[in-house]
C-alpha distance (Angstrom), angle and dihedral (degrees) to the residues before:
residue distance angle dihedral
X1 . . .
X2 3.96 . .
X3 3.85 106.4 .
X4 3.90 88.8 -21.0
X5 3.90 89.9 -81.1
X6 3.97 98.6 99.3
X7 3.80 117.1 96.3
X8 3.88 122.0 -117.3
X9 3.96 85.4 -121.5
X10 4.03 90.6 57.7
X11 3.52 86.3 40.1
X12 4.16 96.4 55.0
X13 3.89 77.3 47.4
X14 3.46 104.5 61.1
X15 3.91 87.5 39.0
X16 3.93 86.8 59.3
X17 3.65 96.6 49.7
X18 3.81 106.1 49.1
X19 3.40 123.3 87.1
X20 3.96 118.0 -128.4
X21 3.83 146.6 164.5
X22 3.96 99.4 -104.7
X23 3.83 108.6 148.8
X24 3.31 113.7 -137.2
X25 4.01 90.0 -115.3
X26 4.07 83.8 59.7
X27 4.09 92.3 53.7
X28 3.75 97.1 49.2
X29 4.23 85.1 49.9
X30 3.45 95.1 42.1
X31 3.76 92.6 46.4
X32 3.87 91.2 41.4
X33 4.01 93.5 48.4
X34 3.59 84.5 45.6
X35 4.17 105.0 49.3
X36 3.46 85.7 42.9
X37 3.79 99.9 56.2
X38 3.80 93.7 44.0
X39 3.76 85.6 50.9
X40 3.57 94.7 51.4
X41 3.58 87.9 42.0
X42 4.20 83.2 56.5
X43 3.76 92.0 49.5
X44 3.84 88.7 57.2
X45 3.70 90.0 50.8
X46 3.48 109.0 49.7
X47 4.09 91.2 43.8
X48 3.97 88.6 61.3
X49 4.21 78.1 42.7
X50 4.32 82.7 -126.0
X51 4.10 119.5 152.6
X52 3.93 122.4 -146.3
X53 3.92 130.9 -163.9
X54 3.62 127.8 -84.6
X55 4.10 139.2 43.6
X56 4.04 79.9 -50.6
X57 4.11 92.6 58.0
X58 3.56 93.4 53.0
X59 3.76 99.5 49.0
X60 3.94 86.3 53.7
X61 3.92 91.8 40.8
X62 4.07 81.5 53.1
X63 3.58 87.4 39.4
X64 3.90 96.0 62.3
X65 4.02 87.6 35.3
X66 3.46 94.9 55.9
X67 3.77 112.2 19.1
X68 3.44 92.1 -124.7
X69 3.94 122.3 136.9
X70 4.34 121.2 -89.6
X71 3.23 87.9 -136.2
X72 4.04 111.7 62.6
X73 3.93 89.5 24.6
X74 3.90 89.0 54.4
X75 4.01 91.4 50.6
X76 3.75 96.2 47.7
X77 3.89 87.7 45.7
X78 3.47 88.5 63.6
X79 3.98 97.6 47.7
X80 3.49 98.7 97.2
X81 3.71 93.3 55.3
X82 3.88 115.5 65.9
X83 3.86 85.9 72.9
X84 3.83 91.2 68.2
X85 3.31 89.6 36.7
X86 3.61 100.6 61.2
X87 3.46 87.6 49.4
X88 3.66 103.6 54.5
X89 3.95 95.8 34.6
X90 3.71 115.5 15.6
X91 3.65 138.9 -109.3
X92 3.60 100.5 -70.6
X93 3.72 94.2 54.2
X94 4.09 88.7 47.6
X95 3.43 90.7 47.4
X96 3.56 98.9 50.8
X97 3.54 88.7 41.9
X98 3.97 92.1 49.1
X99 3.95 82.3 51.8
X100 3.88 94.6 50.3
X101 3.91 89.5 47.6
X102 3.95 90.1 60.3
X103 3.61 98.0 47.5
X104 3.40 100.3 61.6
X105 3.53 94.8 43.6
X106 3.29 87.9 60.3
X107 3.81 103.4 40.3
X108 3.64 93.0 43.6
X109 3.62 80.5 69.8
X110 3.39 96.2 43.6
X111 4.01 105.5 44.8
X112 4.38 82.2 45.0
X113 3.79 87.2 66.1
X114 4.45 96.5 42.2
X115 4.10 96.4 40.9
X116 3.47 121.0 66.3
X117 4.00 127.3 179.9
X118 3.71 113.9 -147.8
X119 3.72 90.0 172.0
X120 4.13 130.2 4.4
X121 3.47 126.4 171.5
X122 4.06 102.6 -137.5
X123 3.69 91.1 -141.9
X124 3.76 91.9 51.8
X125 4.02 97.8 45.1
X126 3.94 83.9 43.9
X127 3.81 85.0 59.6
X128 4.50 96.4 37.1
X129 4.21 80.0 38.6
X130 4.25 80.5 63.4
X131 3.66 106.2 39.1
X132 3.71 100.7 42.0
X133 4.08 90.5 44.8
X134 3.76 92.4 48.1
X135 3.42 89.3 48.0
X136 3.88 88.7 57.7
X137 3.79 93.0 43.9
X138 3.82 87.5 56.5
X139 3.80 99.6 42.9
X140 4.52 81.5 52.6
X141 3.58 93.9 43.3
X142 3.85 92.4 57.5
X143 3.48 101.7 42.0
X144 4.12 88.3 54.6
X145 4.20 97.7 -95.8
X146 3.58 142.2 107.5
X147 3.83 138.4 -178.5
X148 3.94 89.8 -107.2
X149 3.64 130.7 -133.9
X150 3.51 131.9 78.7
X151 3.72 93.5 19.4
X152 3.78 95.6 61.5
X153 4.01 92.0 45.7
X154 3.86 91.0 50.1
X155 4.55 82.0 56.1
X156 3.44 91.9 52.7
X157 3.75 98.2 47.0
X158 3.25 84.1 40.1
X159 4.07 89.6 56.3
X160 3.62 96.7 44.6
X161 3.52 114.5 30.8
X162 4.03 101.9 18.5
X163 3.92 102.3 -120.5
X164 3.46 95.7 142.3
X165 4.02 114.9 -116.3
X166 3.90 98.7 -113.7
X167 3.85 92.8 56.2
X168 3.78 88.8 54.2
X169 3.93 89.9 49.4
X170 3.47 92.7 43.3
X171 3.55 96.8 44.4
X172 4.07 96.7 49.2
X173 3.63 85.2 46.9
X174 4.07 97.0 55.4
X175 3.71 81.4 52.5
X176 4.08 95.2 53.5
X177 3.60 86.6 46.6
X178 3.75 89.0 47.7
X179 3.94 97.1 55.9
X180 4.26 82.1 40.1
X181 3.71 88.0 66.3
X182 3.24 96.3 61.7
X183 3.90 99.4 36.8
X184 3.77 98.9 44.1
X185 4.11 128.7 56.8
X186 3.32 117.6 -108.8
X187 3.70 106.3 -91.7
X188 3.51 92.4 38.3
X189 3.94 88.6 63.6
X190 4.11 91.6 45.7
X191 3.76 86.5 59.6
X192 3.32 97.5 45.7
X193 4.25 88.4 52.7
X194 4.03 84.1 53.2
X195 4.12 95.7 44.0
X196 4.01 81.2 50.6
X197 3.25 93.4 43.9
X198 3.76 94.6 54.0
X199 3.38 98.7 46.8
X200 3.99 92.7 58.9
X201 3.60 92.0 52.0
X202 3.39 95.8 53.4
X203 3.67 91.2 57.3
X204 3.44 91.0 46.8
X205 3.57 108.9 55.8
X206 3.79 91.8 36.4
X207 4.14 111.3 39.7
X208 3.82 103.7 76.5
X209 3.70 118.7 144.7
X210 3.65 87.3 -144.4
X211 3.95 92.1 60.6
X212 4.00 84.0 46.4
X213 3.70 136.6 37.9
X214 3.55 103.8 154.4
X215 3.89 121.3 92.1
């Protein structure tokens, strides 16, 4: 991000819109490096039973509600979104993005059944929970993808009606972390602030179109 002030959304934007020399070969790694991390980054939160912001942190919140798996409540979640998002960014992105989306359904499942915790500090998997999901997040928003939701609503508002896209991120996320509050016990929900936290920063220092021009 540009001086650490630009939002991950505008960020996944500007990503989507510039043209670059990825191979193909380079997509489907950088996509595949970054699905996985995020997943793995999923399996660490759900087995210290923490939440994080974003279409992803309500699919676990509804997870741990209802019982139901991440992975198949996470890809519905994000249904109602590739329409917007072929609007504001094109088909490539919302494909891409579409593609993302079903992989880590699916290896959410997957990496829950092949890692096992016998012991995990929460602070300390709040802190790996960050850095490995940023580092997915950045590996999707080079290669021209993101994990849907929120972010893509936030453009479009942002498009049509001028609320700019970080206040809509921000503002669904206050309201996950609302309901969170009263769903989660009260260390649970600290760590979950701090795994947030984490994951933001990451972005921010590190995703800066001037670092990186290729997409």
């Amino acid at each position: 991000m540009s001086n650490g002030t630009e939002t991950a959304t505008e960020a996944e934007a500007q990503v989507a819109v510039r043209k670059g020399n990825h191979t193909l070969l380079e997509d489907a790694q950088g996509l595949i490096y970054g699905t996985t991390m995020c997943g793995f980054g999923i399996v660490i939160l759900t087995h210290l039973g923490l939440v994080t912001g974003q279409t992803a942190g309500l699919a676990v919140l509804i997870s741990y509600i209802t019982g139901w798996s991440f992975g198949p409540v996470f890809f519905v979640v994000n249904l109602p979104f590739y329409w917007l998002g072929y609007s504001r960014m094109g088909l490539r992105f919302t494909i891409k993005t579409f593609i993302a989306v079903a992989m880590l359904s699916l290896l959410s499942k997957f990496l829950g059944t092949e890692i096992l915790f016998a012991e995990l500090t929460p602070w300390v998997g709040a802190i790996l929970f960050g850095f490995v999901t940023g580092s997915g997040l950045l590996a999707l928003f080079r290669h021209g993808a993101s994990l849907g939701g929120i972010g893509i609503l936030g453009l479009y508002l942002q498009d049509k009606i001028g609320f700019r896209a970080g206040w809509t991120q921000l503002t669904f996320d206050l309201c996950l972390f609302t309901v969170a509050f009263f769903v989660l016990p009260g260390g649970a929900f600290l760590w979950s602030l701090l795994g947030a936290i984490v994951v933001n920063f990451v972005i921010a220092i590190n995703h800066r179109k001037d670092w990186y021009v290729a997409t």
